[in-house]
C-alpha positions as CSV (number, residue, x, y, z in Angstrom):
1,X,-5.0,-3.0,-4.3
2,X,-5.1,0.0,-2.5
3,X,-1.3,1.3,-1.9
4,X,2.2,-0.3,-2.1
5,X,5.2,0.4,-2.1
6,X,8.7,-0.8,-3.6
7,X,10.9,-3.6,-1.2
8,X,14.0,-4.1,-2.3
9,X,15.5,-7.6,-2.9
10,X,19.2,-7.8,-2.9
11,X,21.7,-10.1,-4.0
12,X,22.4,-12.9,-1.3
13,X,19.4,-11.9,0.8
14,X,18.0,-14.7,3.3
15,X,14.3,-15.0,3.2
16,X,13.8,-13.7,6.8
17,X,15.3,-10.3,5.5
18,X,13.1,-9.8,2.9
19,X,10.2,-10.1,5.1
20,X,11.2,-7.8,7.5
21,X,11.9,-5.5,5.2
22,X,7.7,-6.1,3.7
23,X,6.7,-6.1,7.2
24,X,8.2,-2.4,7.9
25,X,6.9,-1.0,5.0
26,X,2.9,-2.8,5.8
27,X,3.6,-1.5,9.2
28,X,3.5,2.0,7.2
29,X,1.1,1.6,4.9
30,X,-1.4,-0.2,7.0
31,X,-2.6,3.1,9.1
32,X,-1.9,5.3,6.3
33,X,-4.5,3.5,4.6
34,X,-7.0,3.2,7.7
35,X,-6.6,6.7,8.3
36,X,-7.7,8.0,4.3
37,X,-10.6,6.0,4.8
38,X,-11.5,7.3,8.3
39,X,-10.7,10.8,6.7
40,X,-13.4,10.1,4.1
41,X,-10.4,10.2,1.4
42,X,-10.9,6.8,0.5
43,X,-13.9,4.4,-0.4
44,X,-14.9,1.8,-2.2
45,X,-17.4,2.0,-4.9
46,X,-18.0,0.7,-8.4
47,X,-16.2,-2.7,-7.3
48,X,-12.9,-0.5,-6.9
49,X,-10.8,1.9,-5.0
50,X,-11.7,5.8,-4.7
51,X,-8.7,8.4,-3.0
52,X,-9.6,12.0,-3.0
53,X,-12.0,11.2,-5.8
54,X,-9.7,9.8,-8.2
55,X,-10.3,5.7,-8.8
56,X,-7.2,3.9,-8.5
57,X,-6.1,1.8,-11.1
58,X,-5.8,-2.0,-10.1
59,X,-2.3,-1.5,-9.6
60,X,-2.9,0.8,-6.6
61,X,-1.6,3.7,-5.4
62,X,2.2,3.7,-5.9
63,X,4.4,5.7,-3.0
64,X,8.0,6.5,-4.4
């Protein structure tokens, strides 16, 4: 796990909604991500994930 971020499920929500709602935020998240590691923010070393020379924790980085 690299980044995620929160999706909100609501009350009464179809299935299809949901995954709209995962797909907009991957469509976000995906370059973000390519871009640290063209940037040379992140890598992957040790058998984990390294941004700006911190290692992530399993969980990932979390965006609020």
């Amino acid at each position: 796990m690299i980044l995620q971020a929160k999706v909100p499920i609501f009350p009464g929500d179809e299935e299809d909604e949901v995954i709209e709602r995962v797909q907009t935020q991957e469509h976000t998240l995906y370059p973000l991500v390519v871009s640290w590691f063209i940037e040379g923010r992140l890598a992957m070393r040790d058998n984990a994930a390294w941004l700006d020379g911190e290692r992530l924790s399993a969980q990932g980085y979390a965006a609020d």
